[in-house]
BATORKE-707973 format. One line per field, with one value per residue (C-alpha): x, y, z. Coordinates in steps of 0.5 Angstrom, whole numbers, plus 2048, in hexadecimal, padded with zeros to 3 digits. Example, Ala and Ser with C-alpha at 12.3 -4.5 7.8 and 13.67 -1.06 7.14 Angstrom:
<pts>
u	[819 / 81B]
v	[7F7 / 7FE]
w	[810 / 80E]
</pts>
This chain:
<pts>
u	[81A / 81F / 822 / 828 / 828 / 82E / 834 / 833 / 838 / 835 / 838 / 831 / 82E / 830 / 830 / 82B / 827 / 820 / 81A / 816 / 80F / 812 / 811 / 80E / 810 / 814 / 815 / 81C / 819 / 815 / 818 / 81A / 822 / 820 / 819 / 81C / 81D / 818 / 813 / 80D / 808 / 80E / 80D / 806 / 807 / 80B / 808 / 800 / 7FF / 803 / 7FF / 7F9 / 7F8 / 7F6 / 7FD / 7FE / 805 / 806 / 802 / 807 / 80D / 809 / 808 / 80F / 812 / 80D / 80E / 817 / 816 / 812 / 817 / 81D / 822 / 822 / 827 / 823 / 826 / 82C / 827 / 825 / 81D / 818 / 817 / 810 / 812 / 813 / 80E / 807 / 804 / 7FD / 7FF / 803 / 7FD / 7F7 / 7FA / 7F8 / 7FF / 801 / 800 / 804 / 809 / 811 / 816 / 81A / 815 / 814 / 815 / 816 / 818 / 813 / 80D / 806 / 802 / 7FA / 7F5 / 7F3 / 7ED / 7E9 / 7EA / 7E9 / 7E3 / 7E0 / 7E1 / 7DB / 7D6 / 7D4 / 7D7 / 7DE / 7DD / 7DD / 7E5 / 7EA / 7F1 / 7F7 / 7FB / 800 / 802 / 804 / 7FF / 7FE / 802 / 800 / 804 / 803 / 807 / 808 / 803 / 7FD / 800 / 7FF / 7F8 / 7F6 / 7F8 / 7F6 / 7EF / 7EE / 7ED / 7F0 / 7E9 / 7E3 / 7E1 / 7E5 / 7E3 / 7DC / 7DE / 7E2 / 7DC / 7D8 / 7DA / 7E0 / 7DD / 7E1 / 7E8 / 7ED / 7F3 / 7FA / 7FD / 803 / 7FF / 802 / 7FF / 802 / 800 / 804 / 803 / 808 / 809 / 80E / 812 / 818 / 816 / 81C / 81D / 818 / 819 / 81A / 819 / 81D / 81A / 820 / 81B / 819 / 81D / 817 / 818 / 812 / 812 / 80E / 80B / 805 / 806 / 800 / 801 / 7FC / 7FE / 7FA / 7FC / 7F5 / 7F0 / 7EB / 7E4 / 7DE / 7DB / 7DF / 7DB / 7D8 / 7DE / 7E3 / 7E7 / 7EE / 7F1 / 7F4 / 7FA / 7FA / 7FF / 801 / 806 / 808 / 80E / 80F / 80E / 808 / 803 / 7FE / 801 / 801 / 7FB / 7F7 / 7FB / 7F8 / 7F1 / 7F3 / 7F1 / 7F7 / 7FD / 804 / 806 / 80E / 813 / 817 / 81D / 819 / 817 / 81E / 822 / 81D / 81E / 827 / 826 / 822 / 828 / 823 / 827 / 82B / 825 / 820 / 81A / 81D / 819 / 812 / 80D / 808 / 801 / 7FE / 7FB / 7F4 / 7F2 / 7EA / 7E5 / 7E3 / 7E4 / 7E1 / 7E3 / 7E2 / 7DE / 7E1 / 7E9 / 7EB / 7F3 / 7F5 / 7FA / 7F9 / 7FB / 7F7 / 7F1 / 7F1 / 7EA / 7E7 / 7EA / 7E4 / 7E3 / 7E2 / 7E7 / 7EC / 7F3 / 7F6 / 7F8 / 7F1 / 7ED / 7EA / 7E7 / 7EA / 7E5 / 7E9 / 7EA / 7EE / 7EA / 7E3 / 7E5 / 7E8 / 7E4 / 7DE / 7E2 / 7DD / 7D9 / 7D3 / 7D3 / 7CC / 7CB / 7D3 / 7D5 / 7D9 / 7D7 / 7D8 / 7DE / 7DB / 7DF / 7DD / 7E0 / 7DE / 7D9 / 7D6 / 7CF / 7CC / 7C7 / 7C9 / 7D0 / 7CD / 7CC / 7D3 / 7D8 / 7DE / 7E5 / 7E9 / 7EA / 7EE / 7EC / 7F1 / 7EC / 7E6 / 7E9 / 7EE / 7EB / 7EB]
v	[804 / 80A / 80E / 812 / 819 / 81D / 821 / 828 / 82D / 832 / 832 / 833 / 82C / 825 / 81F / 81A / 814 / 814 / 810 / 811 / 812 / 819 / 820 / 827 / 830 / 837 / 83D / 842 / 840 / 839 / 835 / 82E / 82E / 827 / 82B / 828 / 821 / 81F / 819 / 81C / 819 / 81D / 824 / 824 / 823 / 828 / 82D / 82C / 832 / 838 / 833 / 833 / 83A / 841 / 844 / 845 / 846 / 840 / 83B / 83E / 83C / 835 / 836 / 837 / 832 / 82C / 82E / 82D / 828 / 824 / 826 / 824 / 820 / 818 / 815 / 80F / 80A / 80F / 815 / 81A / 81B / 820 / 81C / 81C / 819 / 811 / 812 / 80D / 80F / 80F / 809 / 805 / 806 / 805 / 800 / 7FA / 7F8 / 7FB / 7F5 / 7F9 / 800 / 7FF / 804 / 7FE / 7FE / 804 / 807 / 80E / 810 / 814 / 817 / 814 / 818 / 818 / 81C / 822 / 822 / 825 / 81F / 81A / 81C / 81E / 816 / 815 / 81C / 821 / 828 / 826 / 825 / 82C / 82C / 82C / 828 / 82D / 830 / 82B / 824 / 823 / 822 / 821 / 81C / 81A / 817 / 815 / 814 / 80D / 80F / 810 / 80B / 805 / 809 / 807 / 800 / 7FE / 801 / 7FF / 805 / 804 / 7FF / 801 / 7FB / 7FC / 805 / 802 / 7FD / 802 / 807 / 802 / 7FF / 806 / 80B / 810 / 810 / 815 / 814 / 814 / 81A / 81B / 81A / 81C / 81E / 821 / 822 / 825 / 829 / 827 / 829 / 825 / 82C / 82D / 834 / 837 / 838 / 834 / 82D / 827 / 820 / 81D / 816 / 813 / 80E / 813 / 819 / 81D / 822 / 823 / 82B / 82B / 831 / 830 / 82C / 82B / 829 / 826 / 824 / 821 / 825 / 824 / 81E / 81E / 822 / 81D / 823 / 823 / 826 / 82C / 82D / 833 / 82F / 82E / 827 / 827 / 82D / 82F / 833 / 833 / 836 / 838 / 83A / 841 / 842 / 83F / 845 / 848 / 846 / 84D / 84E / 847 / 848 / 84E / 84B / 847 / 847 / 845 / 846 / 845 / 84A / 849 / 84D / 84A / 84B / 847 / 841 / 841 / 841 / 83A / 838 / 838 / 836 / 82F / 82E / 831 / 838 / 835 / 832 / 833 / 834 / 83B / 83D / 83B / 83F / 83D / 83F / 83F / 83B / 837 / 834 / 835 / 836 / 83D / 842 / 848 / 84D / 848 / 843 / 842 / 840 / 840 / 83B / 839 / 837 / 83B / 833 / 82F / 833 / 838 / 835 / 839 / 840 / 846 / 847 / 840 / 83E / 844 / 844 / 846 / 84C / 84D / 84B / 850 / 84A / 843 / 83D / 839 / 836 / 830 / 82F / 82F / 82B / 825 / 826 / 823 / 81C / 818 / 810 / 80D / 805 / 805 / 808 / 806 / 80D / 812 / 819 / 81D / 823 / 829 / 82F / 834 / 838 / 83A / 835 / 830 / 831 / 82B / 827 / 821 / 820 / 81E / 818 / 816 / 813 / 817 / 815 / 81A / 81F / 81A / 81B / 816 / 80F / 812 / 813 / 80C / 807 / 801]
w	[814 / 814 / 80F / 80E / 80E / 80A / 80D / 80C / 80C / 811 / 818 / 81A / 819 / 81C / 817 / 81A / 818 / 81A / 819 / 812 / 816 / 818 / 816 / 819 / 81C / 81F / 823 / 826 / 82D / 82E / 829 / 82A / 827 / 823 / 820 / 81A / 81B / 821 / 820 / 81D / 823 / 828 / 823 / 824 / 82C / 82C / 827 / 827 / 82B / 827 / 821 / 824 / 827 / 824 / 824 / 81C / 81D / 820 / 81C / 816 / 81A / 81A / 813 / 811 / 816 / 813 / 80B / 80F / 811 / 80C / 807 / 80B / 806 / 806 / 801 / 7FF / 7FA / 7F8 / 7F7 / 7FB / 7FD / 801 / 807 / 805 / 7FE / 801 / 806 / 803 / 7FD / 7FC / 7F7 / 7FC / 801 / 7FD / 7F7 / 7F7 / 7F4 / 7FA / 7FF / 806 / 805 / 806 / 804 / 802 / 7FC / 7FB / 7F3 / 7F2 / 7EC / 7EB / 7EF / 7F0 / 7ED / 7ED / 7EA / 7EF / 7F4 / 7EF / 7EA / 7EF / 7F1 / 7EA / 7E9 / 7EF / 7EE / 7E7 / 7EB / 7EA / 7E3 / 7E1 / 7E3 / 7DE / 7DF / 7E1 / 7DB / 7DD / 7DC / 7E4 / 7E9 / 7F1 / 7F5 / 7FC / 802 / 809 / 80E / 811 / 818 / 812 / 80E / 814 / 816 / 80F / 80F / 817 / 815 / 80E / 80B / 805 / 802 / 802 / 806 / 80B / 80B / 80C / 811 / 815 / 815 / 817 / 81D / 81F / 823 / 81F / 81A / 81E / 81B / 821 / 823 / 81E / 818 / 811 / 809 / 804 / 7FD / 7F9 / 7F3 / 7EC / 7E5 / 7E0 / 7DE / 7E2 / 7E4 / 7E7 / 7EE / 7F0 / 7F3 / 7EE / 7EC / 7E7 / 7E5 / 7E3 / 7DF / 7DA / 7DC / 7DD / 7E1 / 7E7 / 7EA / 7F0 / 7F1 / 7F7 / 7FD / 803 / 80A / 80E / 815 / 81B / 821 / 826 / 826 / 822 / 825 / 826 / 821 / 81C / 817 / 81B / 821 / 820 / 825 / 821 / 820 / 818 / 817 / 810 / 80C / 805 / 801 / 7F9 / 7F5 / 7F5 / 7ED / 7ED / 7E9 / 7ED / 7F4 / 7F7 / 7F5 / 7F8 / 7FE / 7FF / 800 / 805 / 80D / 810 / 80B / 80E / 814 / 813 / 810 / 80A / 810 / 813 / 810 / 80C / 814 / 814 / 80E / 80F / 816 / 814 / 80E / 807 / 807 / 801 / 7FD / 7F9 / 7FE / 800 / 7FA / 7FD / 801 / 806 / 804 / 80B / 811 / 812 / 819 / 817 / 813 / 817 / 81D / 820 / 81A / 814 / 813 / 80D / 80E / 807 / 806 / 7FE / 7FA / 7F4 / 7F0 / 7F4 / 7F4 / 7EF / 7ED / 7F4 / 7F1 / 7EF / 7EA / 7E7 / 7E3 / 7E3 / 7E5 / 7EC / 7EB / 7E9 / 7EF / 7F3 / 7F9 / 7FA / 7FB / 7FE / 805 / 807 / 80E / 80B / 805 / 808 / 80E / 80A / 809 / 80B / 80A / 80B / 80D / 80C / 805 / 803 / 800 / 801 / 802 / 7FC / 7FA / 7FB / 7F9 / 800 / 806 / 80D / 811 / 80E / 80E / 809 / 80E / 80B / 80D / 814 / 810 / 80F / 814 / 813 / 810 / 814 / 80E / 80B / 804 / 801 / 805 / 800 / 7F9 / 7FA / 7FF / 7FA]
</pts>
């Protein structure tokens, strides 16, 4: 299935057509000219060693390349999308009603919105419970590209059974080179500058105000709970008018290493100069839970984990540390075939020290399969 991308006005870009599984990086030097718009599975070949190294400066210029890519413009039904927007929801991959995704048949009138992790997991354990819900009425989206959607349904990851089946009988899940999530993070305000979604049902206007990414650049470690060996590339951004985010963002191991000269060259070149998303920032970079000189590597979005903030409960401009991780977090996603559960949510960073988990079979720091298998 192929989409169209939309013509710019920018002597830079080549209008293309691509296949939807694409999207991933770049550099003055080492980048491919079609950074923008090559597969994901070639992005990944081509970058994975300026993902995965210890060259923060590099790993920022993938972060800027992923976050250009998935926001590419697709004109989809007449309107105009992020490319990660018509990529399968976790409703079009866990649903019932959904019997296989196509994106003949995908509705978009508004975003698919869930409760945040936080929620989600207060609906399988006591801790979580004390968390009360955003002062909005918007919510988290998560989107996968078709290799992790076809990954999910080959191995019938979207049931229960089929989780407990799969652990049963698979070495390990190890998701393909090429793999991509997003979660994004919206409002039902129109917030100026941000990127917006009008649904053209109840012409309510969604803001979107965080976006995660999440890309798999190695195979997965036979260790996966304890190996400092990377495989998931993480990277998240936020709107530049978030309250606090200068502050968060100081508490943050590897924040972005690029100039606002940088990132907006990269930015104009892959065809967004003129929209939105100029006014969104990068919070930084993950490729593991911690290194010689920290052994506890902190990456956040101020929207989807404003619960890790210290003190607890304060507002961001307030936080003077930020218990928040995206490699430990996902990193202890997790089932047990025997018992049939699922390793609970934890709220924690650095390396993962419960004896426990060595219990559980890992999911590949896919958190999406625990919260939603059916």
């Amino acid at each position: 299935m192929e989409w169209k991308f939309k013509r710019f006005a920018l002597p830079t870009i080549v209008a293309t057509t691509i296949i939807c599984s694409s999207m991933l990086l770049v550099s003055a030097c080492t980048q491919a000219q079609d950074w923008w718009t090559m597969s994901d599975a070639d992005f990944a070949a081509e970058y994975s060693t300026m993902a995965l190294n210890d060259d923060v400066e590099g790993q920022s210029e993938v972060a800027w390349m992923l976050f250009s890519r998935v926001n590419q413009r697709v004109n989809f039904n007449g309107k105009d999308f992020s490319q990660w927007e018509i990529w399968p929801s976790n409703e079009d991959t866990f649903s019932p009603a959904v019997k296989a995704f196509s994106v003949e048949n995908k509705v978009r009138t508004r975003p698919h919105l869930q409760e945040p992790k936080i929620f989600l997991a207060a609906q399988h354990q006591p801790m979580a419970a004390k968390f009360s819900m955003p002062p909005n009425d918007g919510g988290e989206e998560v989107t996968r590209n078709l290799i992790s959607y076809k990954y999910i349904m080959q191995k019938n990851l979207n049931s229960k059974a089929g989780v407990w089946n799969t652990l049963s009988t698979s070495p390990k899940i190890d998701f393909p080179i090429g793999t991509v999530e997003i979660k994004g993070d919206w409002v039902n305000s129109a917030v100026d500058g941000a990127y917006q979604l009008v649904d053209s049902t109840t012409n309510t206007t969604y803001s979107l105000l965080g976006l995660h990414i999440m890309a798999k650049m190695a195979p997965t470690p036979d260790d996966p709970f304890h190996s400092e060996t990377p495989s998931w590339f993480w990277t998240t951004f936020e709107f530049k008018g978030n309250p606090g985010l200068a502050n968060a963002q100081s508490l943050i191991t590897y924040p972005d290493q690029l100039s606002q000269a940088q990132y907006t060259k990269m930015l104009v070149q892959s065809g967004l100069g003129k929209t939105a998303f100029v006014n969104y920032r990068s919070n930084g970079t993950q490729i593991r839970y911690s290194d010689a000189k920290n052994p506890n590597i902190i990456l956040g979005n101020t929207k989807m984990e404003d619960f890790a903030g210290v003190p607890d409960g304060s507002s961001p401009d307030k936080w003077t540390a930020w218990n928040s991780s995206c490699h430990t977090c996902h990193g202890t996603t997790s089932g047990n075939p025997t018992i049939k559960a699922f390793y609970p949510f934890t709220v924690s960073t650095g390396k993962i020290t419960d004896p426990k988990i060595d219990k559980f079979t890992s999911l590949d720091f896919v958190w999406s399969i625990a919260f939603h298998a059916r």
